[in-house]
C-alpha positions as semicolon CSV with decimal commas, in nm:
position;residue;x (nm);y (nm);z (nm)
1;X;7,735;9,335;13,621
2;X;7,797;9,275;13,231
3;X;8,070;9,496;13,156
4;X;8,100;9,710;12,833
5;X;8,178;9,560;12,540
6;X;8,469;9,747;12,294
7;X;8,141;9,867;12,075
8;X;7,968;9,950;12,288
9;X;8,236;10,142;12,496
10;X;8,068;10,496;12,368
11;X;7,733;10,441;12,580
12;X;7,782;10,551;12,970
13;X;7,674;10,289;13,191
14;X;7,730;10,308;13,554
15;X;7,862;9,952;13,690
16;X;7,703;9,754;14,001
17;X;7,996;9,676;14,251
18;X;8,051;9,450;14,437
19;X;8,117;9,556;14,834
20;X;8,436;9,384;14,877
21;X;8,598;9,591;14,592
22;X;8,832;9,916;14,701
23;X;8,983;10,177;14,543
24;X;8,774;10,341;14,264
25;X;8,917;10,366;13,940
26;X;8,721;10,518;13,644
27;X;8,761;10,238;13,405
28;X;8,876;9,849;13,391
29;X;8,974;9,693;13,093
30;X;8,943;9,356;13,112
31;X;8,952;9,018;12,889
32;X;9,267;9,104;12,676
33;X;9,566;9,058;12,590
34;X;9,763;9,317;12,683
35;X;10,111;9,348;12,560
36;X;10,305;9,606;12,794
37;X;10,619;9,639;12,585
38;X;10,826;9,640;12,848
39;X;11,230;9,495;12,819
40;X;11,064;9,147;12,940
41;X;10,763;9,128;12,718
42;X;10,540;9,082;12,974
43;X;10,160;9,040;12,906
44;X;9,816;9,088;13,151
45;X;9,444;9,054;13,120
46;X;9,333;9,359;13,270
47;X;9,396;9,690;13,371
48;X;9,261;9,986;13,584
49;X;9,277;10,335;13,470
50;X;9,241;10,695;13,639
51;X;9,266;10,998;13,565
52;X;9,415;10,938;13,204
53;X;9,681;10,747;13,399
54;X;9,729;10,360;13,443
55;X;9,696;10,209;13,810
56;X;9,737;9,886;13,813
57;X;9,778;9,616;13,516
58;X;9,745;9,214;13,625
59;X;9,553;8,905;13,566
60;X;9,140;8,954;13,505
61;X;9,079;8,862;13,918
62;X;9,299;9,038;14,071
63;X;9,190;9,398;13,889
64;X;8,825;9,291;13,859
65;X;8,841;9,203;14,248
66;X;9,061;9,489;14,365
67;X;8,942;9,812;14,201
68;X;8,608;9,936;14,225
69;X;8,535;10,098;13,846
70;X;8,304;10,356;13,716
71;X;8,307;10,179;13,400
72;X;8,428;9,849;13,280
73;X;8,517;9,732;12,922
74;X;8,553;9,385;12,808
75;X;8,812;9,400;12,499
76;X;8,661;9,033;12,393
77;X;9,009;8,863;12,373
78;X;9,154;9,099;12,151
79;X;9,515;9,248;12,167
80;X;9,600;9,570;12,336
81;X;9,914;9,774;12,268
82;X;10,035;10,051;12,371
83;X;9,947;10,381;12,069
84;X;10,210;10,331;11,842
85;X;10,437;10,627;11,762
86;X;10,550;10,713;11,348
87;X;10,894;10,836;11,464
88;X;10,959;11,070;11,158
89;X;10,627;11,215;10,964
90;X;10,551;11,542;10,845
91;X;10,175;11,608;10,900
92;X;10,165;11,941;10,754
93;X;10,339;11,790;10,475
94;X;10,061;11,545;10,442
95;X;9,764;11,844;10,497
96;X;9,922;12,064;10,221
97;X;9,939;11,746;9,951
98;X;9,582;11,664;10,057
99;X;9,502;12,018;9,988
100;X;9,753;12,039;9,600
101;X;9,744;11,792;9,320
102;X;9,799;11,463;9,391
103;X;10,059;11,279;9,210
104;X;10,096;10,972;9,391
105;X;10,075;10,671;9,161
106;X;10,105;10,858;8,843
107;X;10,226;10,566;8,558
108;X;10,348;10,830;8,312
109;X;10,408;11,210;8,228
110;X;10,061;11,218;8,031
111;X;9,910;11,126;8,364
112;X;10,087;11,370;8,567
113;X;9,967;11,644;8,333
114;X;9,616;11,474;8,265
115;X;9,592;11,493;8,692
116;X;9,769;11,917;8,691
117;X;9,495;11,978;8,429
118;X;9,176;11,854;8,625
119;X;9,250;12,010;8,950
120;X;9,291;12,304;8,793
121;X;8,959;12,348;8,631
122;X;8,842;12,253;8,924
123;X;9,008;12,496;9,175
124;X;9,169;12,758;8,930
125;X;9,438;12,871;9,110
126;X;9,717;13,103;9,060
127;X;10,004;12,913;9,147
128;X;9,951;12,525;9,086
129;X;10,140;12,329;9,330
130;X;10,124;11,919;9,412
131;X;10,345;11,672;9,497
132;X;10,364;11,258;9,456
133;X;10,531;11,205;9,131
134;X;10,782;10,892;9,107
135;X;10,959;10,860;8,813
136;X;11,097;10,526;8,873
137;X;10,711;10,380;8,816
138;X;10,710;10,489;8,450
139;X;10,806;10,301;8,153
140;X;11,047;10,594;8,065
141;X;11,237;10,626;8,406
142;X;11,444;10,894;8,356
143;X;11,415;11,239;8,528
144;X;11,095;11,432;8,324
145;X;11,178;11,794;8,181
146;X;10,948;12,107;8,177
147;X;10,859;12,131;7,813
148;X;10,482;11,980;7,795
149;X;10,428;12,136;8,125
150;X;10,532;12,503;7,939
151;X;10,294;12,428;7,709
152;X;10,003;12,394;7,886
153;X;10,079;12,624;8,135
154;X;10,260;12,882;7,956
155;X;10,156;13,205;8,197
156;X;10,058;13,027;8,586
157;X;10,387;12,931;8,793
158;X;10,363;12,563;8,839
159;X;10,589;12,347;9,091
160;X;10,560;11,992;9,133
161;X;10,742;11,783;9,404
162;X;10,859;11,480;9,370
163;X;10,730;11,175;9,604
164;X;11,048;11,241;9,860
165;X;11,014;11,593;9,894
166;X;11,370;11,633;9,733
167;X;11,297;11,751;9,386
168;X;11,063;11,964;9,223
169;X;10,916;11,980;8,863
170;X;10,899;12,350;8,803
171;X;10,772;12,519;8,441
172;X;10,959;12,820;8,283
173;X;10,666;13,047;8,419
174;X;10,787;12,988;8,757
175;X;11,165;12,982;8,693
176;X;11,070;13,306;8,610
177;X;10,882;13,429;8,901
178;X;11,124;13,320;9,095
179;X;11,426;13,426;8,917
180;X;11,599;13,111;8,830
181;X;11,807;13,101;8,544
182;X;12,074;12,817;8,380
183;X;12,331;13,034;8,527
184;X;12,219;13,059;8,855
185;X;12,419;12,910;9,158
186;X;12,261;12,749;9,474
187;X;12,475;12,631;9,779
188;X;12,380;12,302;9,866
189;X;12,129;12,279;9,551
190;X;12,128;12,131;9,192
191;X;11,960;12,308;8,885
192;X;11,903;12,009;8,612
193;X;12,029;12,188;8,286
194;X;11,968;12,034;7,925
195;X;12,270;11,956;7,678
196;X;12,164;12,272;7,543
197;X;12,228;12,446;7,889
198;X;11,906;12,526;7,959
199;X;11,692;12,469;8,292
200;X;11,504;12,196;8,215
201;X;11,275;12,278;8,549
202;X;11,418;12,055;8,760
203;X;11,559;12,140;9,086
204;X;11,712;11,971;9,355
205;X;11,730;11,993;9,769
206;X;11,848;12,325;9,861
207;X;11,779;12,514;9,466
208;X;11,406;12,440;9,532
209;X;11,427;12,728;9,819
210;X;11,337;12,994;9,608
211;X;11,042;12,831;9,492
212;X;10,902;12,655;9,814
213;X;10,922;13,025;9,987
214;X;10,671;13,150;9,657
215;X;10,445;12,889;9,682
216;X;10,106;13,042;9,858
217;X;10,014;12,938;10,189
218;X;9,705;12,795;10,180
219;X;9,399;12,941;10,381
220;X;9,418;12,820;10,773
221;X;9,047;12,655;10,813
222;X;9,136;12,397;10,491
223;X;9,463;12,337;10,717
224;X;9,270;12,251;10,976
225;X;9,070;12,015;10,786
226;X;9,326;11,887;10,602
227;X;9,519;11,809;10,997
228;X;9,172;11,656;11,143
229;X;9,099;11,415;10,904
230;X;9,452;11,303;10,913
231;X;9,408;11,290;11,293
232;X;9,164;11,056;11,214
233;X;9,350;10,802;10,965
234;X;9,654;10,797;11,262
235;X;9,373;10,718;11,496
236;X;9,196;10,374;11,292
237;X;9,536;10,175;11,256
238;X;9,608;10,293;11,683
239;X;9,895;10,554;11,573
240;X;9,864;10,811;11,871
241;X;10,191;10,972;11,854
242;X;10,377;11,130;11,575
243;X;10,726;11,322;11,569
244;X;10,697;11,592;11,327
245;X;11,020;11,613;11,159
246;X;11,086;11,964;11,084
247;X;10,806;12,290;11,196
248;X;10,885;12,611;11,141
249;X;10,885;12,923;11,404
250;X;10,527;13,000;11,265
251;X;10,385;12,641;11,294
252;X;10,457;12,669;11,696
253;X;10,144;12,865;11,693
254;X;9,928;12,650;11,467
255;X;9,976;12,334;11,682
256;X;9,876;12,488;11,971
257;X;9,572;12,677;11,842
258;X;9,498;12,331;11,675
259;X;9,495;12,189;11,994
260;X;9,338;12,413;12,209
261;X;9,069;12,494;11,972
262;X;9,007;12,183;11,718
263;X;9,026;11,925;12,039
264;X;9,394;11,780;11,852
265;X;9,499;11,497;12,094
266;X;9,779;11,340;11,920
267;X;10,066;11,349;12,098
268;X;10,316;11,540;11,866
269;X;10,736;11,565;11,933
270;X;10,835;11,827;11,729
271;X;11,142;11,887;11,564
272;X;11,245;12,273;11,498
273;X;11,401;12,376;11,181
274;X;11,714;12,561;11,267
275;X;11,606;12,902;11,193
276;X;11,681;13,209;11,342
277;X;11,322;13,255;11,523
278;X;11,337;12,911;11,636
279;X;11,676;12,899;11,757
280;X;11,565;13,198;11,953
281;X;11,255;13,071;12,096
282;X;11,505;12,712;12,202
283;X;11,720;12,989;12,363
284;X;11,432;13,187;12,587
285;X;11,195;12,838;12,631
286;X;11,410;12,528;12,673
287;X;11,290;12,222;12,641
288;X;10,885;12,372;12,590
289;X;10,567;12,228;12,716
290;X;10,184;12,237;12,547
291;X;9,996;11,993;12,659
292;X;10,022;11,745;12,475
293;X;10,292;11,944;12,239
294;X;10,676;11,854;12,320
295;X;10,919;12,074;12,177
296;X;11,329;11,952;12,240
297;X;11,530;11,911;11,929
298;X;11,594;12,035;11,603
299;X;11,574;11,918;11,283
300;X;11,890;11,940;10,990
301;X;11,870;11,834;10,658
302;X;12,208;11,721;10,563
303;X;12,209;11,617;10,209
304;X;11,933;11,494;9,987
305;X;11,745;11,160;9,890
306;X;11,873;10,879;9,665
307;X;11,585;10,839;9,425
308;X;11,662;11,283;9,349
309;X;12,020;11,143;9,385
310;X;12,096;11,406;9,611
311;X;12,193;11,208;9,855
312;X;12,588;11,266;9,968
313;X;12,816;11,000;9,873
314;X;13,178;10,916;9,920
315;X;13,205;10,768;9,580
316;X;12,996;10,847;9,268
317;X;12,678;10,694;9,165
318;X;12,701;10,469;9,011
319;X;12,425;10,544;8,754
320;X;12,544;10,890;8,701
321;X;12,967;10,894;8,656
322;X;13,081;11,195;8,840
323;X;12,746;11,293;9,081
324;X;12,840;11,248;9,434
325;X;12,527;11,415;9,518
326;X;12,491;11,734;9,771
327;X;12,592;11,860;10,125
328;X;12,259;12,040;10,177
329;X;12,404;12,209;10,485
330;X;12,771;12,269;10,520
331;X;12,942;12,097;10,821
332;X;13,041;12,489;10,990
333;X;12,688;12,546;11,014
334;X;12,613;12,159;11,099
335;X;12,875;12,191;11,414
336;X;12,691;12,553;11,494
337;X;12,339;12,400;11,545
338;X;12,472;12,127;11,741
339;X;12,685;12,439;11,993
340;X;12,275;12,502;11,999
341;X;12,145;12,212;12,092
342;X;12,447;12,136;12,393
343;X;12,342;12,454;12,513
344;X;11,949;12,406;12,528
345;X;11,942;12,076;12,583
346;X;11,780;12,016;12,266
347;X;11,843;11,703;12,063
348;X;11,983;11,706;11,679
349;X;11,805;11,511;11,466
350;X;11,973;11,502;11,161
351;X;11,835;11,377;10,800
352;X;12,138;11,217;10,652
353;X;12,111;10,935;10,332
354;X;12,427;10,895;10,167
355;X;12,725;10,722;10,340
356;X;12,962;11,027;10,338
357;X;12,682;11,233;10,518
358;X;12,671;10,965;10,782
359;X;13,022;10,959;10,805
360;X;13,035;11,342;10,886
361;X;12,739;11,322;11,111
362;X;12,865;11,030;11,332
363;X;13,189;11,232;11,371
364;X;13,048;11,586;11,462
365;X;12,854;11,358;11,741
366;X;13,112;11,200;11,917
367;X;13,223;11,549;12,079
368;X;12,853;11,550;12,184
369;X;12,905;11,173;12,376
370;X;13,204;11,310;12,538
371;X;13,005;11,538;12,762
372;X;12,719;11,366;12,744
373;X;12,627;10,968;12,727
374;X;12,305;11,005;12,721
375;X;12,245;11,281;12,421
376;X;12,023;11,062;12,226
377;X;12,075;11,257;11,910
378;X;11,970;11,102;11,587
379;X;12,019;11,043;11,262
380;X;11,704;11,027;11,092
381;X;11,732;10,783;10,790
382;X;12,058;10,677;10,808
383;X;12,006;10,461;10,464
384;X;12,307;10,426;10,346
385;X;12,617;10,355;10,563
386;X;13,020;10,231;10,474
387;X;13,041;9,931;10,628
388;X;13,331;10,026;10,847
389;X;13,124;10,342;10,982
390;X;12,830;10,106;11,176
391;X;13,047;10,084;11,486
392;X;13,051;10,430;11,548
393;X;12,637;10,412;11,629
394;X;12,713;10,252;11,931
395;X;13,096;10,415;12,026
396;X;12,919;10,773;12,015
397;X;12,582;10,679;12,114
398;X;12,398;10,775;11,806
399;X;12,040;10,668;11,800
400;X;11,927;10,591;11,423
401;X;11,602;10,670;11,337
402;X;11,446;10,496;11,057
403;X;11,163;10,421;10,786
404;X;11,155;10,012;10,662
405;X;10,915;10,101;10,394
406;X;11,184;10,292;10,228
407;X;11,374;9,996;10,162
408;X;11,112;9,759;9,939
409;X;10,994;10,140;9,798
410;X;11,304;10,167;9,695
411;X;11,425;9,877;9,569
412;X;11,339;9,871;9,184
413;X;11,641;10,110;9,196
414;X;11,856;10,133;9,515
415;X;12,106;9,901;9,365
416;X;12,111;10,086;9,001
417;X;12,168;10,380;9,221
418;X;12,457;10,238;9,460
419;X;12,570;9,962;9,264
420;X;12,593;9,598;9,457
421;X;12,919;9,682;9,667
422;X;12,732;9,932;9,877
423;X;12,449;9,794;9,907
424;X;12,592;9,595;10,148
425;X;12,559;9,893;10,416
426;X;12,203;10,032;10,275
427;X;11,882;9,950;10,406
428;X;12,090;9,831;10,722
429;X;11,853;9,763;10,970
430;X;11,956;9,472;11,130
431;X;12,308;9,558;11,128
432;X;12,217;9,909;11,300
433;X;11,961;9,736;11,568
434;X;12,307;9,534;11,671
435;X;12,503;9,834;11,712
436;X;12,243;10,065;11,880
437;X;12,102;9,835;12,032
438;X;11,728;10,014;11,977
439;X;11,569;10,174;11,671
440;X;11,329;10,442;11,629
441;X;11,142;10,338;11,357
442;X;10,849;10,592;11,101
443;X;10,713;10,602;10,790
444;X;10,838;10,991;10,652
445;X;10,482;11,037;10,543
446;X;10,300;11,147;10,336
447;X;10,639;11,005;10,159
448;X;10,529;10,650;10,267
449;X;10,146;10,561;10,333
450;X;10,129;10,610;10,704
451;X;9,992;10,208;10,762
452;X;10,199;10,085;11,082
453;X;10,143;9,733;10,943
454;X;10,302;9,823;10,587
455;X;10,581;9,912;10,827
456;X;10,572;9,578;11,029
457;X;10,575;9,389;10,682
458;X;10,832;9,543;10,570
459;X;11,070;9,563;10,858
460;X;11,014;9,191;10,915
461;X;10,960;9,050;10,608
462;X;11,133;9,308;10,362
463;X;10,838;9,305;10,091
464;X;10,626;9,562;10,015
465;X;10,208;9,484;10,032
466;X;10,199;9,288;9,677
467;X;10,505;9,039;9,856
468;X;10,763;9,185;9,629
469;X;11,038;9,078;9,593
470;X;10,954;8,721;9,656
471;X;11,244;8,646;9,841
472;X;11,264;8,999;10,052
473;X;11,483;9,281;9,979
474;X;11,830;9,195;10,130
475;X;11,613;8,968;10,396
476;X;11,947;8,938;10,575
477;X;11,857;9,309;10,765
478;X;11,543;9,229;10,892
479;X;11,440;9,282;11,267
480;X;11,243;9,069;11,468
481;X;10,839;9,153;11,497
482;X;10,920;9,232;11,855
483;X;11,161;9,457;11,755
484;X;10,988;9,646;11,520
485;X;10,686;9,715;11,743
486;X;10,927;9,851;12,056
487;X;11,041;10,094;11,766
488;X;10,710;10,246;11,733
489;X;10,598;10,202;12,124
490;X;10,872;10,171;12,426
491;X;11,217;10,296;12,177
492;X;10,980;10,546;12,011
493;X;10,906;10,721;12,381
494;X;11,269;10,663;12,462
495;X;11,381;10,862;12,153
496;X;11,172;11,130;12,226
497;X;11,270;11,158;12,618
498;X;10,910;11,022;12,701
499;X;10,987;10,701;12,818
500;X;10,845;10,763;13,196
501;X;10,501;10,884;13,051
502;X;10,439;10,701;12,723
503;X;10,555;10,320;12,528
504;X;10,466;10,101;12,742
505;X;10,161;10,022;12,984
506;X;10,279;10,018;13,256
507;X;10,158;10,157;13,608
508;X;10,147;10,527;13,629
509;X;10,205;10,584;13,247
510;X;9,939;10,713;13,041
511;X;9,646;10,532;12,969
512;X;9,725;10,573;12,579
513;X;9,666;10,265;12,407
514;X;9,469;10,076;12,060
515;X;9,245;9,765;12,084
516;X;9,332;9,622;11,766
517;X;9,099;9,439;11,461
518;X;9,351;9,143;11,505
519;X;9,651;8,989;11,635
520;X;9,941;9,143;11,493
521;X;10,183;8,839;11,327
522;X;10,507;8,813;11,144
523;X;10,332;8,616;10,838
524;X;10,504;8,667;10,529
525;X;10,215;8,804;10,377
526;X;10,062;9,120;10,439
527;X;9,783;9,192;10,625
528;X;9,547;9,473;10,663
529;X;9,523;9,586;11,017
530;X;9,305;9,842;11,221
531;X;9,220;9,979;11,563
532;X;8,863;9,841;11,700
533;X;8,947;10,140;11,959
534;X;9,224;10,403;12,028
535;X;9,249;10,571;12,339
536;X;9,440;10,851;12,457
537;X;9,488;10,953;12,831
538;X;9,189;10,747;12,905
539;X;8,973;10,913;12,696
540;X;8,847;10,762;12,387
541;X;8,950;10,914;12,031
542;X;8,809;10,683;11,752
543;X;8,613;10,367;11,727
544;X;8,573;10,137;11,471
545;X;8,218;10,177;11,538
C-alpha cells in the first residue's frame, strides 16, 4: 500500500500487508535518514516501533519486508534524530516571565519603564514583577539605579530581574516591604549602595532572597498555560526532554498534576533545590519515579553570574578593582549536600561561573570519585576555569554541563569583565570536551531563547544568529557539529542516568524522536530550523501541520 506521508501522519489508515511479512509492529518509519547517535554514528532508513518502544532499525527492505505494521509513515527523505534534550532550563522560570513584564530586548531605561508602565494598566497588580533586562545592550551600560522607578511607582513594590536571574531591580517601596535597608547584611548576597550610602535597589544573588520569597505566586491555571504553550515551542524545533535545573519541594506536586491531568509528555530530569523538605523527600524516596518525571540530583547555586558580576573569582575583576564577586553558598554547607547526595544516590549538580568556584567545586568532588567512578556529578556552567584547573574534569570525573549561547551572549563584555589573561580558560568548550571527554550541553532558558539550532551555531561556529563576531568568539573552543548534537541526544541521556531508555535510537529504547524541516549543517551561517514532526514514546506530540 502507499504508506503515510509525515503530513498526513494524523489520519488513521489501516495498511494492506503483504503475507510474507511477520511480526506486527504498530508503526514503520520508513524513507529517512535516520541518525542513531550512537558512539559509531551509524545511520538507517527505517525503523519499526511498538509499544512506544523501538524494535528494529535497518535499511528500507529489510523493515518494510520483515515487520508487519499497523501503520506506516514515509518521512520523504528527511532527517530523523533522536528528541533532543536542553540539559539545564528552568521552565517555570520561563512560565512565570511569560506571565510578568517582559524585559527582554529593552535598548534603554526609558524602555524598561515605558514596558513596567503598560503592563500595568493593563493587569494592575499589586506587586509588579518581570524579568529580561540587559544592561550591557544600552548606550549607558552601567548598572541602572531605582530613582525613576520610585517615581513612578512610589507606593506598589516593584522587582525586576535581570536577564540571568542574578540581579534584581527593586524600588524603595519594596526595599521597604521587605525590610532592606543600606545597612543590612546578606551572606552570600550584595546590596548595590550609592556614594551617598544609600540602596540604590539593586541586589545581587543571595540579597534578592527576601524579595523573591514576597513576590506573589501567581494563580495555578495561568501556570498551566503558561507550561503548555511552552510544551509546545520545545515540541516545533524536536526538544522532547528538558532538565529542570532547580524545583522546589512544592513544584514536585505541580509536575505531576501537570502531567497526569494537562496530558504533559516532556520528559523532565529534575534537579531539587537543597531544602529541608526536599532533602527529606531524597531521604524517604530515592532516586523517584513519575512517569515520565525523574527525580535524582540536586541542584546548588555556588556563586553568581558574570554579567551581575557575582560570579566567584580568584582574582578581581577586572572592571571593578577589588570585587571578587560572591560564594552564594559556603563550602560547609556545599560538602553537607554532597554527604546527601552519597547517601541517596542523588547527583550534585552544581551552578558554578567564576574560576575560584570551579576550583572549590572540582576539589569537594574528588572525595566523591574516590568511592565512586561513576558519580556523574556536574558542574553546570562551568564558564570560567584557571587554566591549570581543566585536568581535574577528567582526574575526578566531573561531567560539565554547559550553555554555548552564553558565550557569543556574552561577549560584548566577557573580556571587559575578565580581562584577556583569563579569558583564555572562559567559554572553554573545546578544551573541557578534551578533558571529559562528553558534554552536556542547554540553553539556561528563558535566560537564552530555547532554539536548539541557536545552540548548534553557536557551539560550532561561535556567532550568535546576526554572525557576530565575524570571525567567532575565541573560535579556537568550538566542538564539532557531531559533538554538539550527542550533547543534547546520547551525552544528554547519559548525564541524566537515562542512557538505556533515551539518546539514541536504538532497539528497545524509546521511540522518542523529531522529523526535522531540514538537514541540520555546520554552515557558518545560521539557519532557522524546525520539527516537521516530534514524537514521544511512539505517540505523536506536534506537527508542523
Amino acid at each position: 500500500m502507499r504508506s503515510i506521508s509525515i503530513l498526513l501522519f494524523l489520519v488513521l489508515t489501516v495498511s494492506l500487508h503483504s503475507c510474507y511479512k511477520g511480526k506486527s509492529v504498530d508503526l514503520i518509519v520508513h524513507n529517512a535518514d535516520i541518525h542513531i547517535m550512537d558512539d559509531a554514528e551509524h545511520t538507517a532508513e527505517a525503523m519499526a516501533i511498538k509499544d512506544g518502544k523501538i524494535i528494529e532499525v535497518g535499511p528500507d527492505r529489510q523493515i518494510m519486508n520483515k515487520y508487519d505494521a499497523k501503520e506506516e509513515m514515509d518521512a520523504e527523505g528527511r532527517s530523523i534524530y533522536p528528541g533532543f534534550t536542553d540539559c539545564h532550563g528552568h521552565l517555570l522560570s520561563y512560565a512565570e516571565q511569560k506571565l510578568t513584564v517582559d524585559l527582554t530586548g529593552c535598548r534603554s531605561m526609558d524602555e524598561l519603564l515605558l514596558r513596567v508602565e503598560k503592563y500595568q494598566s493593563r493587569y494592575h497588580r499589586k506587586f509588579i514583577s518581570g524579568r529580561g533586562w540587559d544592561q550591557s545592550l544600552w548606550a549607558n551600560d552601567s548598572f541602572p539605579d531605582n530613582k525613576k522607578l520610585n517615581a513612578l511607582f512610589p507606593n506598589t513594590p516593584v522587582c525586576l530581574s535581570r536577564i540571568d536571574g542574578h540581579a534584581v531591580l527593586v524600588n524603595e517601596a519594596c526595599l521597604k516591604h521587605v525590610g532592606i535597608t543600606s545597612q543590612s547584611k546578606i551572606e552570600g548576597g550584595i546590596i548595590i549602595l550609592n556614594k551617598y550610602n544609600e540602596c540604590t535597589g539593586l541586589l545581587i544573588d543571595r540579597a534578592m532572597d527576601p524579595v523573591l520569597s514576597m513576590v506573589p505566586e501567581f494563580p495555578k491555571k495561568e501556570l498551566i498555560e503558561a507550561m503548555k504553550e511552552i510544551e509546545g515551542e520545545l515540541y516545533q524545533y524536536g526538544i522532547t526532554g528538558v532538565h529542570e535545573a532547580g524545583i522546589e519541594f512544592a513544584d514536585i506536586a505541580f509536575f505531576k498534576d501537570l502531567i497526569d491531568k494537562h496530558d504533559f509528555r516532556l520528559n523532565l530530569y529534575a534537579m531539587l533545590l537543597p531544602s529541608r523538605e526536599n532533602i527529606a523527600f531524597a531521604r524517604k524516596n530515592g532516586i523517584y519515579s513519575y512517569k515520565n518525571l525523574l527525580i535524582r540530583s540536586f541542584k546548588v547555586m555556588a556563586d553568581g553570574a558574570l554579567g551581575s558580576r557575582g560570579a566567584f573569582l580568584k582574582k578581581p575583576y577586572a572592571d571593578q578593582h577589588g570585587h571578587y564577586g560572591v560564594l552564594t553558598t559556603p563550602v560547609s554547607e556545599m560538602k553537607k549536600i554532597a554527604s546527601i547526595c552519597e547517601e541517596t544516590g542523588y547527583q550534585m549538580n552544581t551552578h558554578a561561573i567564576g574560576d575560584s568556584t570551579n576550583a572549590i567545586l572540582l576539589d569537594l568532588y574528588a572525595r566523591i570519585f574516590e568511592v565512586n567512578k561513576d558519580h556523574r556529578w556536574r558542574i553546570e556552567h562551568a564558564q570560567v576555569i584557571d587554566p591549570e584547573d581543566f585536568s581535574l574534569f577528567a582526574k575526578n570525573g566531573v561531567f560539565p554541563s554547559v550553555q554555548p549561547v552564553h558565550a557569543v551572549s556574552d561577549q560584548r563584555w566577557a573580556e571587559q569583565r575578565l580581562g584577556r589573561k583569563r579569558m583564555l580558560g572562559a567559554y572553554a568548550y573545546r578544551t573541557l570536551m578534551n578533558q571529559y571527554g562528553m558534554l552536556a550541553i542547554g540553553t539556561d532558558f528563558p535566560v537564552e531563547s530555547i532554539d536548539p539550532f541557536l545552540t548548534i551555531h553557536a557551539a560550532v561556529n561561535r556567532k550568535n544568529a546576526e554572525g557576530i563576531p565575524g570571525s567567532g568568539f575565541y573560535k579556537n573552543e568550538q566542538i564539532t557539529l557531531s559533538e554538539c548534537l550527542k550533547g543534547m541526544t546520547s551525552w544528554a541521556a547519559f548525564a541524566s542516568f537515562q542512557e538505556n531508555q533515551l539518546g539514541t535510537l536504538e532497539k528497545g529504547k524509546d521511540a522518542t524522536f523529531t522529523i526535522l524541516e531540514r538537514p541540520i549543517s555546520a554552515n557558518p551561517d545560521y539557519e532557522p530550523n524546525f520539527s516537521m514532526l516530534t514524537m514521544i514514546k511512539g505517540k505523536v506530540v506536534y506537527t508542523a501541520e
